[in-house]
KELUMKE-344758 format. One line per field, with one value per residue (C-alpha): x, y, z; residue number from 1; residue in one letter. Coordinates in pm, 1 decimal. Layout:
KELUMKE-344758
x = [X/...]
y = [Y/...]
z = [Z/...]
n = [NUM/...]
res = [a/...]
//
This chain:
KELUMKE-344758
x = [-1852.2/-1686.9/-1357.6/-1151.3/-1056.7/-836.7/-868.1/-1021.8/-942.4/-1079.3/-888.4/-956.5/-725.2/-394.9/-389.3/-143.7/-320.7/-237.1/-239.8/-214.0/-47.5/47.4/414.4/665.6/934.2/1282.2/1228.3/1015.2/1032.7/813.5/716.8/540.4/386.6/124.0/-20.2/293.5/452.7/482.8/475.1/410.4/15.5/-15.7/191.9/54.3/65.0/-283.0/-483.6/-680.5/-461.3/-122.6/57.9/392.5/171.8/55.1/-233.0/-387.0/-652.8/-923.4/-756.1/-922.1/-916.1/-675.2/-777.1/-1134.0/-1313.8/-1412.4/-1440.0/-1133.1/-845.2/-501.6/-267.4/38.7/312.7/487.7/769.5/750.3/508.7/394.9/70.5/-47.8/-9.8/-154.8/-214.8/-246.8/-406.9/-537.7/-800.2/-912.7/-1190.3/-1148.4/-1316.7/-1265.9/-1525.3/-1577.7/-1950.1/-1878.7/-1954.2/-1874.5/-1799.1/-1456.1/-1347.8/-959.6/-843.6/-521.5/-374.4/-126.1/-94.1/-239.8/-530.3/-753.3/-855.0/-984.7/-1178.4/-1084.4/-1218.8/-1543.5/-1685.5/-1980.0/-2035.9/-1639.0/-1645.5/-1433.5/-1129.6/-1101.3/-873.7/-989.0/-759.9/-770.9/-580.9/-699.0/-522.0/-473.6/-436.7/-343.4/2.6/-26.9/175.1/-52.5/-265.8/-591.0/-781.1/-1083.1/-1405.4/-1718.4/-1826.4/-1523.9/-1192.4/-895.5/-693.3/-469.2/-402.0/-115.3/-59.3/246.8/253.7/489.5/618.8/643.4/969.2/1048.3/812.9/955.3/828.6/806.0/767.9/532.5/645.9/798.1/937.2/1240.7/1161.8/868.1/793.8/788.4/525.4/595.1/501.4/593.7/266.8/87.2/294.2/81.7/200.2/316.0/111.2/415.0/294.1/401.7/313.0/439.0/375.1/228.0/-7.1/-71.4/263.1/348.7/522.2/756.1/871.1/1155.1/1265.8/1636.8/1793.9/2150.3/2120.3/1919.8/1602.2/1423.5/1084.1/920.4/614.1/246.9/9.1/-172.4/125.4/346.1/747.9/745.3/367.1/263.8/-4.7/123.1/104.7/200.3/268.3/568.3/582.5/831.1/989.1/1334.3/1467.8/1755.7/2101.6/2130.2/1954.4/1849.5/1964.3/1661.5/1568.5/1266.4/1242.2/1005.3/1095.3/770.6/853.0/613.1/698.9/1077.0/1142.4/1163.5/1244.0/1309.4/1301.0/1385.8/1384.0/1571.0/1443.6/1486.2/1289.3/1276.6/1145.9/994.8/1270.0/1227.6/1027.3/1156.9/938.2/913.7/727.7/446.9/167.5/52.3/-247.7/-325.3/-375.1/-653.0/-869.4/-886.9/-1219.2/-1023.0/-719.4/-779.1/-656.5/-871.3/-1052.0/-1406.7/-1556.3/-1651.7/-1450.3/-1736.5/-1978.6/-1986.0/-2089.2/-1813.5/-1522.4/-1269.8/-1292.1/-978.5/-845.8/-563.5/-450.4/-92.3/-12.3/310.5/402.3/611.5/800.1/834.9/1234.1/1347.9/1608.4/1916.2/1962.5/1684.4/1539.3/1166.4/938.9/690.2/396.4/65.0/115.0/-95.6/28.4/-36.0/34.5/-22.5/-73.3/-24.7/44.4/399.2/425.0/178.0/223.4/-73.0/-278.4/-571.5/-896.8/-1016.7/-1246.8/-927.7/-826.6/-1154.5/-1343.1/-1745.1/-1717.5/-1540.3/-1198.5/-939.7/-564.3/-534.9/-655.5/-458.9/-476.5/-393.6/-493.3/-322.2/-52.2/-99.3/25.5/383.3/454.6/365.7/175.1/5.9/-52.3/-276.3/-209.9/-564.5/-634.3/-915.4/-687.8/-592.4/-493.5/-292.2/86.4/-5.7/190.6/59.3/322.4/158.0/408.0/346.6/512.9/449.9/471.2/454.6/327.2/387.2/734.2/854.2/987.3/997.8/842.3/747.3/632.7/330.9/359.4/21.5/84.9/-219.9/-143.5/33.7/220.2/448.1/526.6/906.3/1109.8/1245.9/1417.1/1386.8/1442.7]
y = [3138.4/2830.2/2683.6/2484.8/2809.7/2869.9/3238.5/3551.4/3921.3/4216.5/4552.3/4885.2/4983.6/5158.5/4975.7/4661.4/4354.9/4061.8/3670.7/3389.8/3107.3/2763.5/2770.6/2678.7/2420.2/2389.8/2142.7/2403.9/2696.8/3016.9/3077.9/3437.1/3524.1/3843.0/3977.3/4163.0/3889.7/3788.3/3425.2/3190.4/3232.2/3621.3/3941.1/4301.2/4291.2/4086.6/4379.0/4579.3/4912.7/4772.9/4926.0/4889.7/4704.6/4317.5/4382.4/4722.5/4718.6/4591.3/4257.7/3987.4/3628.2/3484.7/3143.8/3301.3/3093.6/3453.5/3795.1/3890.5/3740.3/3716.6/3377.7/3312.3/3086.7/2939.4/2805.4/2491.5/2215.8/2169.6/1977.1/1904.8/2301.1/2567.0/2853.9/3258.1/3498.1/3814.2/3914.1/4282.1/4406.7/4731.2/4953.2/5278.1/5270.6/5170.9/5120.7/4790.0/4460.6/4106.9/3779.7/3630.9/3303.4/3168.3/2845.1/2610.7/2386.7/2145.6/2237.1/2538.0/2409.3/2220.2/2400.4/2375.4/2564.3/2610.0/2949.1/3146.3/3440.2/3650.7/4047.8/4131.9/4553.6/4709.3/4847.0/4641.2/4399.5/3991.0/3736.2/3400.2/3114.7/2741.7/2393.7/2201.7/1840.4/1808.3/1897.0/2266.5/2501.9/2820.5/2995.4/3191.8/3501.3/3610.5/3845.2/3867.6/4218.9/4412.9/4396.7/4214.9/4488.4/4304.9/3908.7/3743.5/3387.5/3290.1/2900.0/2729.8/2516.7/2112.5/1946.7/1689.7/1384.0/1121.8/732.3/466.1/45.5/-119.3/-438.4/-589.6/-922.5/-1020.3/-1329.9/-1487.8/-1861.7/-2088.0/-2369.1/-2719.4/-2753.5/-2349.3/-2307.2/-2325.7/-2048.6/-1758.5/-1329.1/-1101.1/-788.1/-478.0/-158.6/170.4/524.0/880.2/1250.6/1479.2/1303.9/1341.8/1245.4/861.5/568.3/343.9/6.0/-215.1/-585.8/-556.0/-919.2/-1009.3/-1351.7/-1538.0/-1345.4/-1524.6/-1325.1/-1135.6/-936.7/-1077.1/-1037.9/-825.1/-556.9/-435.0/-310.9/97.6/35.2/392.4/251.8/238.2/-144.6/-419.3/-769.0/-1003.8/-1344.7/-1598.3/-1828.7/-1966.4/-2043.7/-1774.0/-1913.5/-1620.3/-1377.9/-1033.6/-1123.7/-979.4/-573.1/-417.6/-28.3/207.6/586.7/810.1/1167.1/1505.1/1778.2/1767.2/1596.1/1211.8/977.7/623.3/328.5/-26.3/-382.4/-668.7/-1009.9/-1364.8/-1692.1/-1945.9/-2279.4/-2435.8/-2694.8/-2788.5/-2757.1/-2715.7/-2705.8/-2338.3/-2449.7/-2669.9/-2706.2/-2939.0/-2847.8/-2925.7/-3293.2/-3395.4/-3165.5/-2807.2/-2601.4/-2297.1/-2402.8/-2217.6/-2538.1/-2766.3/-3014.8/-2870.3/-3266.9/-3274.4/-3554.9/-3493.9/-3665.1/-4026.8/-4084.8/-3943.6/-4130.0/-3845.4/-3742.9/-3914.2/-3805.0/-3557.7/-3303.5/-3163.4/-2900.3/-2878.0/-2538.7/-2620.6/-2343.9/-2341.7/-2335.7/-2188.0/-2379.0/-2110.2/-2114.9/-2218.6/-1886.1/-1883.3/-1851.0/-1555.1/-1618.3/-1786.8/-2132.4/-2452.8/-2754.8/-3149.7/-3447.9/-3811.1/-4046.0/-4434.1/-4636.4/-4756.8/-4938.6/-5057.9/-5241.5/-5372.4/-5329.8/-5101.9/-5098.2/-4918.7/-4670.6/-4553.1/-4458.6/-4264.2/-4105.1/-4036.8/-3724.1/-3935.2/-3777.2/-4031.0/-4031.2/-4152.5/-3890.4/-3709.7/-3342.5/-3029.8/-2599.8/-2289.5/-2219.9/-1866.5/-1568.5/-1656.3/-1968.8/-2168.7/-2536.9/-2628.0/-3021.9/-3101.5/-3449.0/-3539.3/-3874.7/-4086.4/-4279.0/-4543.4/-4891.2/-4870.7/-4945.8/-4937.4/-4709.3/-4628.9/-4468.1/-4306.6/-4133.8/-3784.3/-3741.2/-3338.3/-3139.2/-2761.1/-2579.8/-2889.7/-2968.1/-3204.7/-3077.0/-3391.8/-3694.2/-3622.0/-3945.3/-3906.1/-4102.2/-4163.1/-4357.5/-4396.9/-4092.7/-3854.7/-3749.4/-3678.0/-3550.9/-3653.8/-3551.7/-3831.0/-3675.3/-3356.5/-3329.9]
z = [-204.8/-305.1/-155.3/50.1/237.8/504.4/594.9/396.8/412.4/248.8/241.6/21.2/-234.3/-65.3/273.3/391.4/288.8/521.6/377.6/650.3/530.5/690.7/836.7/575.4/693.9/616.6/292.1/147.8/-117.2/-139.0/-498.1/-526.3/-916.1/-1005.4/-1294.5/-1396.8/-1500.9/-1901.3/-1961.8/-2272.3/-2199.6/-2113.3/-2140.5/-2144.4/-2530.7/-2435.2/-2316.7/-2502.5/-2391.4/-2359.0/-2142.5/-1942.8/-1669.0/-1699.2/-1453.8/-1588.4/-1739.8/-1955.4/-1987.5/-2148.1/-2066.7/-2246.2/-2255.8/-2402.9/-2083.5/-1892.4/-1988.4/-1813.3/-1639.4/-1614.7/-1606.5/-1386.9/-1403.7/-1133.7/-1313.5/-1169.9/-1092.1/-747.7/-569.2/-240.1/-107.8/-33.0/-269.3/-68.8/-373.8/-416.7/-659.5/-727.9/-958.2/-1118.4/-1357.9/-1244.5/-1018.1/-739.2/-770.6/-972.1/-876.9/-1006.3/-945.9/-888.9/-1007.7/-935.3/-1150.8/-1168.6/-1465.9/-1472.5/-1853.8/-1906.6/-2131.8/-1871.2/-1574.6/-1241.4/-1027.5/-692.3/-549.8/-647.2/-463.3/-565.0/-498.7/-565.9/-549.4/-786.9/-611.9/-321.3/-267.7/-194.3/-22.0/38.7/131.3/-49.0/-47.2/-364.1/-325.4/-739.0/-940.8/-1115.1/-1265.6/-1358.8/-1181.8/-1354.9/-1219.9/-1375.2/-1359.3/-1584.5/-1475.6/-1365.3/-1508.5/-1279.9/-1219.7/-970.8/-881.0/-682.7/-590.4/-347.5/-266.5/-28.6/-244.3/-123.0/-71.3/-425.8/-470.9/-250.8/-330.3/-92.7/-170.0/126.3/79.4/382.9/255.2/128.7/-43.2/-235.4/-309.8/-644.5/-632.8/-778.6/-1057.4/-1166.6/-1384.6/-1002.7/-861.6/-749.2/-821.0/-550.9/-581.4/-476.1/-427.9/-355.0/-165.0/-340.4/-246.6/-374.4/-585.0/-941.3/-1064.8/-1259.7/-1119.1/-1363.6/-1268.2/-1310.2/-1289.3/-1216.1/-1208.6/-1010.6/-1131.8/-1383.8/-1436.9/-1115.8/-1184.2/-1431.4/-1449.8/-1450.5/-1731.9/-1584.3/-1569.4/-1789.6/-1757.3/-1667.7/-1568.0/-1431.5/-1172.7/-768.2/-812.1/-994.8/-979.4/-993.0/-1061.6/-991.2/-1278.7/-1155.3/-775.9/-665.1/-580.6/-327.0/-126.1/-247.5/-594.2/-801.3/-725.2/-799.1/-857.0/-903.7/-1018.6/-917.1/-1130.5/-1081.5/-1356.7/-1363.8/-1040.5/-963.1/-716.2/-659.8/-427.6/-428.3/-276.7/-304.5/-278.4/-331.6/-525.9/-313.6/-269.3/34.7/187.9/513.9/843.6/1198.4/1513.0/1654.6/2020.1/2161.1/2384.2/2641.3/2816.5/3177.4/3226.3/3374.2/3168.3/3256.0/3176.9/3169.5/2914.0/2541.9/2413.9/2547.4/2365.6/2312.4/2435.3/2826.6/2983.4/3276.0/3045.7/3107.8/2775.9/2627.4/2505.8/2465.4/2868.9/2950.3/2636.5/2551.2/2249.4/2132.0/1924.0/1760.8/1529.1/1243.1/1012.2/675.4/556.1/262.6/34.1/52.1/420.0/588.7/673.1/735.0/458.6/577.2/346.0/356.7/156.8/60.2/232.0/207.3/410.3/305.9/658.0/730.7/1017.3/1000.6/1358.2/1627.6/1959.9/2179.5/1837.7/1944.8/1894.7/1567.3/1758.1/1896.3/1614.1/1444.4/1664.4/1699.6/1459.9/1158.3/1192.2/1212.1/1242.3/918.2/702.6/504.4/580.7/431.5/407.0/407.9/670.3/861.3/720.9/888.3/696.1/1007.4/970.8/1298.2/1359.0/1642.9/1772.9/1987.2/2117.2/2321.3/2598.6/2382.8/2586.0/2859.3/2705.4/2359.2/2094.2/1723.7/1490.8/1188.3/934.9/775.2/466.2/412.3/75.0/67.6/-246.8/-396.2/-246.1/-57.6/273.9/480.9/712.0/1045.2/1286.7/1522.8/1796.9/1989.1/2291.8/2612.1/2773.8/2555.5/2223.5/2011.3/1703.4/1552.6/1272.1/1086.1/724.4/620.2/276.3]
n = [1/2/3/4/5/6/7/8/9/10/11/12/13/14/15/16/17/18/19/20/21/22/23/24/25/26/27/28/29/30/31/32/33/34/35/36/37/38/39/40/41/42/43/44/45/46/47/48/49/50/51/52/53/54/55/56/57/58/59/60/61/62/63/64/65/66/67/68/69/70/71/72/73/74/75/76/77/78/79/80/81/82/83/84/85/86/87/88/89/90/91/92/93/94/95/96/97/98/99/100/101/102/103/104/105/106/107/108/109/110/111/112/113/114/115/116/117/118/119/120/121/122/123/124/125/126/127/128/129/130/131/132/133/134/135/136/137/138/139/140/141/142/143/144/145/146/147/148/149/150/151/152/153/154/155/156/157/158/159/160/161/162/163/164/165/166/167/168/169/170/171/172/173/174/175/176/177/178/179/180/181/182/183/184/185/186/187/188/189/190/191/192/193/194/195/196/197/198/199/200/201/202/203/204/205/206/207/208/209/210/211/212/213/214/215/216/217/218/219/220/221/222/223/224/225/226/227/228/229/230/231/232/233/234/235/236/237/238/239/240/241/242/243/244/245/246/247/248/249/250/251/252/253/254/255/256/257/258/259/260/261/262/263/264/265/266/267/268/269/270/271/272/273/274/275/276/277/278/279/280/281/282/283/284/285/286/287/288/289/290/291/292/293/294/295/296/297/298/299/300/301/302/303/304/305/306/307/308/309/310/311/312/313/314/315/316/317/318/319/320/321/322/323/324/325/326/327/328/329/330/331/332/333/334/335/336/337/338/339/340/341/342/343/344/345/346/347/348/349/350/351/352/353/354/355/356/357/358/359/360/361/362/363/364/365/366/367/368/369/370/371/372/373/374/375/376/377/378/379/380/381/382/383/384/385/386/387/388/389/390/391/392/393/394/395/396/397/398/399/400/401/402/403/404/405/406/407/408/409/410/411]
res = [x/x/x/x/x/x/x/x/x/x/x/x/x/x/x/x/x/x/x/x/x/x/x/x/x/x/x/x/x/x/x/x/x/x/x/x/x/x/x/x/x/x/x/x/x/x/x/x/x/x/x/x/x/x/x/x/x/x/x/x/x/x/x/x/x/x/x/x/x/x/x/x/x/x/x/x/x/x/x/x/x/x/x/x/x/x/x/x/x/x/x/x/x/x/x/x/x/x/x/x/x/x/x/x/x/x/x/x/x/x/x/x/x/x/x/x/x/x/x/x/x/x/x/x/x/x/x/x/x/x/x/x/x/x/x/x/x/x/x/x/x/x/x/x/x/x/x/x/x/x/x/x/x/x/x/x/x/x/x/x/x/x/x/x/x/x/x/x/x/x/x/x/x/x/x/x/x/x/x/x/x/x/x/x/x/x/x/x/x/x/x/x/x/x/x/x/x/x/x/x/x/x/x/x/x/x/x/x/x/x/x/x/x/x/x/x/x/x/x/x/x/x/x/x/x/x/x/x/x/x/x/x/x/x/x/x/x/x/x/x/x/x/x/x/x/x/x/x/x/x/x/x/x/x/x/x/x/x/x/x/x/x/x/x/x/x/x/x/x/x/x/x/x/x/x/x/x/x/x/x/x/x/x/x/x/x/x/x/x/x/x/x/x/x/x/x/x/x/x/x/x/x/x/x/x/x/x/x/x/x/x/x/x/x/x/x/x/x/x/x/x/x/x/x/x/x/x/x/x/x/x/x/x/x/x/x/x/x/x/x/x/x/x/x/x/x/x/x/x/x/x/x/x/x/x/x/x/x/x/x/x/x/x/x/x/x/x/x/x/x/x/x/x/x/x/x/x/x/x/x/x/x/x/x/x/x/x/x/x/x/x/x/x/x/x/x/x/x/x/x/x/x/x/x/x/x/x/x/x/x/x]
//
């Protein structure tokens, strides 16, 4: 036997045949069809002895794919359920034997196969209870052997599609110049499957976005992208809307968001590790200040967090974006030495610096230092773009025994 079965029961003709099915909840429909019914595929007028009964008696197949069969129509189009059927050979005899085969179509030209059992006996009665994870409206018992001289299907019908967008932001970044900006993949989640998704580009403003080349408006695929092409004047000023329909029913969902360019930076928290150096500290310098040879052991390290600020209000920008700083010394006192300023591994203060920021818009700059002199002071300026904006100039302040990292003019 073949299927995704959930329970089977055989009974002989004239006794209460019992179909477990799962619990239906509240959102959901029974939908009960048989044999008797007439619909655009089958009728009675179909069998070879028509007769005032769709189910008796030498009925062939009338989609010409088995000997004999009957089709059913639900009515409507359902997936992801569970389908309780009964099959029963007959041939006016009992003696008979067959195999059964139970199909469903979304149109009622392709099938599939979802149930097959072999050594049917005419005049008994077969149940079954399968799950179909696809959309289908008919249902098609059949026999080679024996005629089908009674089928039933009952499904618990699902509640409507219902569509869902993932997406958790509410705004997405332009790059300077715009022909660098990258696309915002949006996707979305529908039940049952099988049915089409369209999308939409609804615009409160100026048409901030539009859709990449690689998707098209009313694209039926779960995803698609969206790319920025103008900075919003306001918050949740474009929507985007996707309408996910199954048969007759739909459903929609939608987000609103916002274009915005990267403005401004503001620190969101520091840290000083334990001074002398401490073993134990996750932010310790990886250099042992034990080792005598090593010119970092009365050294120290900073780290300052910085957020990226959007242009509207200042919100934070919750992306991952490219950053840049250019570096020079703008102020000294007690001029010190230049190993102070590069150290044994060739980084130096004055490099200009750069990457991704984490997945939270945040930039971290690590401020790390040999002991420089005792008094001395170097002021080196940062003047910070992000995603090719300029968002301001920072001073780090390095003086013998400590740090500091100092806005100057946001832009």
């Amino acid at each position: 036997m073949t299927s995704m079965h959930k329970s089977i029961m055989v009974t002989a003709v004239g006794f209460l045949v019992l179909v477990w099915s799962s619990p239906m909840t509240s959102a959901q429909s029974q939908i009960t069809v048989s044999c008797e019914q007439a619909n655009a595929i089958d009728s009675a007028a179909n069998c070879n002895s028509p007769s005032t009964s769709g189910c008796c008696c030498w009925c062939p197949d009338p989609t010409g794919a088995h000997a004999w069969g009957h089709v059913m129509d639900l009515g409507t189009v359902v997936g992801d359920v569970d389908v309780s059927f009964q099959i029963r050979p007959g041939a006016g005899d009992a003696s008979c034997v067959t195999t059964g085969y139970m199909y469903d179509s979304l149109d009622g030209v392709t099938w599939r196969l979802f149930w097959q059992q072999s050594d049917l006996h005419g005049w008994t009665t077969y149940s079954d209870t399968v799950h179909i994870p696809d959309t289908f409206r008919y249902i098609r018992a059949n026999t080679d052997g024996c005629s089908v001289d009674l089928c039933t299907a009952t499904v618990n019908a699902s509640q409507p599609p219902t569509v869902v967008i993932l997406q958790a932001f509410d705004t997405i970044y332009i790059s300077d110049p715009i022909s660098h900006s990258r696309s915002f993949p949006v996707s979305a989640e529908a039940s049952p499957t099988g049915g089409s998704f369209k999308w939409e580009i609804i615009h409160h403003g100026e048409g901030q976005v539009q859709f990449a080349s690689a998707t098209t408006e009313g694209s039926l695929a779960s995803s698609v992208e969206i790319q920025p092409i103008r900075t919003s004047v306001s918050y949740e000023d474009v929507e985007i809307k996707v309408t996910y329909t199954v048969g007759s029913q739909s459903d929609d969902d939608s987000i609103r968001i916002a274009v915005v360019e990267p403005r401004s930076l503001s620190v969101e928290w520091s840290t000083w590790p334990p001074y002398p150096y401490d073993p134990s500290d996750p932010h310790r310098w990886p250099p042992d200040p034990t080792d005598p040879s090593d010119p970092y052991r009365y050294g120290y390290q900073l780290f300052y967090f910085f957020q990226v600020r959007d242009h509207i209000l200042g919100r934070p920008i919750q992306h991952i974006m490219n950053w840049d700083e250019k570096r020079h010394i703008v102020a000294r006192e007690s001029t010190p030495k230049w190993h102070d300023l590069r150290d044994d591994y060739g980084w130096s203060r004055l490099v200009s610096g750069g990457g991704p920021t984490d997945e939270d818009g945040i930039i971290r700059d690590w401020l790390a230092s040999s002991k420089l002199p005792e008094y001395s002071c170097v002021t080196i300026e940062q003047n910070i773009s992000v995603e090719g904006w300029p968002v301001g100039t920072r001073h780090q302040k390095y003086y013998d025994v400590w740090a500091e990292s100092v806005e100057v003019s946001p832009k």
